[in-house]
C-alpha positions in Angstrom: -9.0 -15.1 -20.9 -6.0 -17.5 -21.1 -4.2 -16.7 -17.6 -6.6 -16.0 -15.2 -7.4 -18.5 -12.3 -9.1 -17.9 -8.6 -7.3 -20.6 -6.8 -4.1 -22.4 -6.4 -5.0 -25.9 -8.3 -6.2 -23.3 -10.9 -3.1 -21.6 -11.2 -0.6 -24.8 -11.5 -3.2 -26.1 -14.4 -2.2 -23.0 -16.2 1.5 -23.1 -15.4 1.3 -26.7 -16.6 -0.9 -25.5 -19.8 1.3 -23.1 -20.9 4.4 -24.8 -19.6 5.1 -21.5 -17.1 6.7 -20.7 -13.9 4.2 -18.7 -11.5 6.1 -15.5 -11.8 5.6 -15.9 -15.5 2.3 -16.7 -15.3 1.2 -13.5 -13.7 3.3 -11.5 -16.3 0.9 -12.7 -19.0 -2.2 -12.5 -16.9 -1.4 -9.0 -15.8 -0.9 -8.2 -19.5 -3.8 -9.8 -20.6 -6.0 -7.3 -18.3 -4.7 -4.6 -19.7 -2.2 -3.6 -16.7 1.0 -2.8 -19.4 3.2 -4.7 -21.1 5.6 -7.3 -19.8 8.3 -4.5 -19.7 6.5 -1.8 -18.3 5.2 -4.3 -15.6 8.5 -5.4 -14.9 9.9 -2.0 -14.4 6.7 -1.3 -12.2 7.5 -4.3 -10.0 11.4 -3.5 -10.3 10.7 0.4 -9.1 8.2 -1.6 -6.1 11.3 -3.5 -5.0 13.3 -0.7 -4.9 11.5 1.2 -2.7 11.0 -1.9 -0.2 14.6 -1.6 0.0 14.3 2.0 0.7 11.7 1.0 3.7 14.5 -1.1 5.1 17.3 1.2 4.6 15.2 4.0 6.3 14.5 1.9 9.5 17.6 1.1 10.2 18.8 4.9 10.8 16.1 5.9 13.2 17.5 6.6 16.6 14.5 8.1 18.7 11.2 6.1 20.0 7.9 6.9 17.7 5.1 8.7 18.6 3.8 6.6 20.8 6.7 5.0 22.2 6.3 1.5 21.0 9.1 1.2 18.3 12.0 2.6 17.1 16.0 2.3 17.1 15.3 -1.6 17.7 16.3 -2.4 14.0 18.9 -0.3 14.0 20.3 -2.1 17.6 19.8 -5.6 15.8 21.8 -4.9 12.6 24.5 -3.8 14.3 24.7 -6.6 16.9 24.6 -9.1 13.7 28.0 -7.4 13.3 29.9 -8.0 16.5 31.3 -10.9 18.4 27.9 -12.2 19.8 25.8 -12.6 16.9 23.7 -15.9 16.6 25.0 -19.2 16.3 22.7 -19.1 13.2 24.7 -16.1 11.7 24.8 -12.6 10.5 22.1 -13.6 8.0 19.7 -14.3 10.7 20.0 -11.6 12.6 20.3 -9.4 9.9 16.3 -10.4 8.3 14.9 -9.8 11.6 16.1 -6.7 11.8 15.0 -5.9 8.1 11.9 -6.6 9.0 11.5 -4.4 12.1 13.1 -1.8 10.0 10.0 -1.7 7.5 7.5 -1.2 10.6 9.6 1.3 12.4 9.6 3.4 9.0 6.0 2.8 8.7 6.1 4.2 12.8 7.7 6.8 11.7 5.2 7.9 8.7 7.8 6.7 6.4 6.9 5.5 3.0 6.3 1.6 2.5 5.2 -0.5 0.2 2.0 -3.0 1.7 3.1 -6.4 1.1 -0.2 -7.0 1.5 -1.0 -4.8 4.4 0.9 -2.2 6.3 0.7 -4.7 9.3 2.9 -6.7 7.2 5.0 -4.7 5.1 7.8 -5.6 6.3 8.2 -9.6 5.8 9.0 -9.6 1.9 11.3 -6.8 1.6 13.0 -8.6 4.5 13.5 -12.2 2.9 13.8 -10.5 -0.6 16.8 -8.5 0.4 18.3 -11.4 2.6 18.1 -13.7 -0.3 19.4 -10.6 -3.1 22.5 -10.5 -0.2 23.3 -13.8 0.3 23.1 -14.8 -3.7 24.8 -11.8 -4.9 21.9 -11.2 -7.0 20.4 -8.2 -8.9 17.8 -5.9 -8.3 15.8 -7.1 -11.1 16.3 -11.1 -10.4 14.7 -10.2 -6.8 12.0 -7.8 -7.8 10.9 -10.5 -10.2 9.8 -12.8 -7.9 7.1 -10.6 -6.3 5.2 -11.9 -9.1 5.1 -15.2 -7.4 4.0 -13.6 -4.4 1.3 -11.5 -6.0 0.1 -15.3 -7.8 -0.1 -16.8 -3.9 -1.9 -13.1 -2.7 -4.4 -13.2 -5.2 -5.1 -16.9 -4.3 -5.9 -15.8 -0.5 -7.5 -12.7 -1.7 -10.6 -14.3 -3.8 -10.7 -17.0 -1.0 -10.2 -15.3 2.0 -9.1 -11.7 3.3 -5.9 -9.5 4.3 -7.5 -7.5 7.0 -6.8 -7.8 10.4 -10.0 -6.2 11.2 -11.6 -9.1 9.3 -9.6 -12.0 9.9 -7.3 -11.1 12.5 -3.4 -11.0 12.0 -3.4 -14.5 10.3 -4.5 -12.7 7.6 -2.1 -10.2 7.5 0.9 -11.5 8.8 -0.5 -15.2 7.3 -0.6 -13.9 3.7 2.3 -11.7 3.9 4.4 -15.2 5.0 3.2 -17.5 2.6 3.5 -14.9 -0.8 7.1 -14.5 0.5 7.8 -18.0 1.2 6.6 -18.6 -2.2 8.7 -15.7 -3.7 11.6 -17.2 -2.3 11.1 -20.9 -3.1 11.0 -19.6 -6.9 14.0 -17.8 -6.7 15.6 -21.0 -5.3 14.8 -22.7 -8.7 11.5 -24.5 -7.1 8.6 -25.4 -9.5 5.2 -24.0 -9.4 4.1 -27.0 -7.2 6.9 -26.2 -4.8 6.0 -22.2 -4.6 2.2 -23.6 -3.9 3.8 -25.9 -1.4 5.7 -23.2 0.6 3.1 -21.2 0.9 0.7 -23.4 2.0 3.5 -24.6 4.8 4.2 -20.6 5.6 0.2 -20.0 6.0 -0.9 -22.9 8.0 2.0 -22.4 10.6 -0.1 -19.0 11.4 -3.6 -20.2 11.7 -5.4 -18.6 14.4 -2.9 -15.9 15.1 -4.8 -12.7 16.8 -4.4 -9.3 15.6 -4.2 -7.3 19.2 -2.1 -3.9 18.7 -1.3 -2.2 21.6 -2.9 1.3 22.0 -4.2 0.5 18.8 -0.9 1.7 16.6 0.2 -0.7 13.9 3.9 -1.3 16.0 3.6 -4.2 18.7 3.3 -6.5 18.6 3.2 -6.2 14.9 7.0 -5.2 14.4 8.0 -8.5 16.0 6.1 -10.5 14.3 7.4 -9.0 10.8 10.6 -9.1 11.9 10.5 -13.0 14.0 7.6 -14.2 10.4 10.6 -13.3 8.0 12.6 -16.9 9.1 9.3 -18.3 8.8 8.9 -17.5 5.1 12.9 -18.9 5.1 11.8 -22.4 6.7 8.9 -22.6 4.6 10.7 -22.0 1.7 12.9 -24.8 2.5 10.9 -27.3 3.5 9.2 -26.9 0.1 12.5 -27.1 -1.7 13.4 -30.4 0.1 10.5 -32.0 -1.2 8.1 -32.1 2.0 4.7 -30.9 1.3 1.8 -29.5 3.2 -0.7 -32.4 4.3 -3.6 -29.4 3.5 -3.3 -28.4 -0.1 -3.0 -24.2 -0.3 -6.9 -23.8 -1.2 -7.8 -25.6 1.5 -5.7 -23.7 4.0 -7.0 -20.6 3.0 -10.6 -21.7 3.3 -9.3 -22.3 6.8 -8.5 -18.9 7.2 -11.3 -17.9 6.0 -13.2 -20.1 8.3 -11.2 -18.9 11.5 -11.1 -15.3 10.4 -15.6 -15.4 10.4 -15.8 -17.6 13.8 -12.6 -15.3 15.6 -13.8 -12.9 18.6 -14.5 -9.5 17.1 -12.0 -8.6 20.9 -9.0 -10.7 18.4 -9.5 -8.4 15.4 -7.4 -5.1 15.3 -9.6 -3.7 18.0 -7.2 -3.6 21.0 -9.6 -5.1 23.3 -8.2 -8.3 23.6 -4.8 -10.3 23.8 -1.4 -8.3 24.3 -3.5 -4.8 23.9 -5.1 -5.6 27.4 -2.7 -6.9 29.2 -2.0 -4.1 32.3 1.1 -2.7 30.4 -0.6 -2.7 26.8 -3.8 -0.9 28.7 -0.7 1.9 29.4 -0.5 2.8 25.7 -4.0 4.0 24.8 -4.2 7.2 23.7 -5.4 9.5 25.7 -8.6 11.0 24.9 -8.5 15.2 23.8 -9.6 17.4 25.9 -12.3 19.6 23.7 -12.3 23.4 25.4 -15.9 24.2 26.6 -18.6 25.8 24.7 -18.3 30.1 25.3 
């Protein structure tokens, strides 16, 4: 096997062997499994991409509060503030990929259809920068979709060396990964070399080290949706940083075996229980569900 690796300094070896950009580099390896052809793997990733943007594009038209009451309509209020006359000093753009990202988690809310990017939890932080980017640069479907292979390079990294649960590692892990694979996706469609897409994504995971996974009432919408939507500028600033040549003290392998460290030694109350953090606070306790009533025996 020519393209397969289990961690980053691993995978930049190979991109330097084969003279590759990450993105590329999984093409091969995916082909070389067996997984289809570099077309038919493109158009798989292509018709991924779309349907991200489809997430996104279905948030932002609900109106009415989930199920449980957590989410809903607060994408949709966000977008259309990014148009009016007190929109960020940091722009349209920045309001805009916050509100993309809420939008994925309200569809989720909703029992839309997303696409895990690596987790439900999560879905939401790489269709946000993905689209942000595509609107900004003008840029094709296809261009954008492509880079999700440098995201899937940087997930499969944290996958052999640590986890995406929350129930294992805690929302690092989900909101963690979910930051760094899109920090990497958009460092490469910035022009950045492998060694910058490992860089941003070692900046993007280490900035969320130690971060709890406590839904309230134990539905995947708060504090998730907030942190989708808030994590998407920290994929951006990531991204950036890498670009501009600053690099993570830890290199990426390191900072997932951090992860995984944290994840093992993290209170089992910090782990997508809802016994702990934000979940117990007095108004969190308000959102359990409320157990059924089963009839009596005749």
């Amino acid at each position: 096997m020519e393209y397969q690796y289990h961690t980053a300094s691993e995978m930049l070896a190979l991109t330097r062997r084969h003279n590759l950009s990450v993105s590329e580099l999984i093409l091969a390896g995916e082909a070389e499994l067996g997984n289809g052809d570099r077309e038919a793997l493109l158009t798989r990733m292509l018709d991924y991409y779309r349907r991200m943007k489809a997430s996104v594009a279905a948030g932002l038209e609900i109106t009415e509060r989930s199920r449980s009451g957590l989410s809903g309509g607060d994408s949709r209020r966000l977008h259309a503030h990014s148009s009016g006359n007190r929109v960020s000093a940091l722009g349209q753009a920045f309001e805009r990929s916050i509100s993309y990202g809420l939008a994925v988690l309200e569809t989720n809310a909703a029992f839309g259809q997303i696409v895990a990017t690596p987790t439900a939890g999560s879905a939401g932080i790489a269709p946000a920068c993905l689209l942000t980017w595509q609107e900004a640069r003008n840029a094709s479907d296809e261009t954008a979709s492509r880079s999700l292979f440098a995201a899937a390079g940087i997930g499969k990294v944290i996958g052999y060396g640590a986890c995406f649960s929350g129930a294992q590692g805690g929302c690092q892990a989900e909101v963690g990964s979910a930051c760094a694979m899109a920090a990497a996706a958009l460092c490469e469609l910035d022009g950045g070399t492998p060694e910058e897409v490992v860089q941003a994504a070692a900046i993007a995971l280490q900035n969320t080290l130690g971060l709890i996974c406590d839904p309230i009432g134990g539905y995947v919408e708060a504090p998730c949706m907030m942190r989708n939507g808030l994590y998407t500028l920290h994929a951006f600033g990531a991204a950036a940083m890498a670009l501009s040549g600053i690099c993570s003290i830890v290199p990426f392998d390191e900072v997932v075996g951090a992860l995984r460290e944290i994840g093992e030694k993290m209170p089992r109350i910090y782990k997508e229980t809802a016994e702990g953090g934000l979940a117990a606070t007095p108004t969190g306790l308000r959102f359990r569900p409320r157990p059924r009533m089963v009839p009596p025996s005749p």
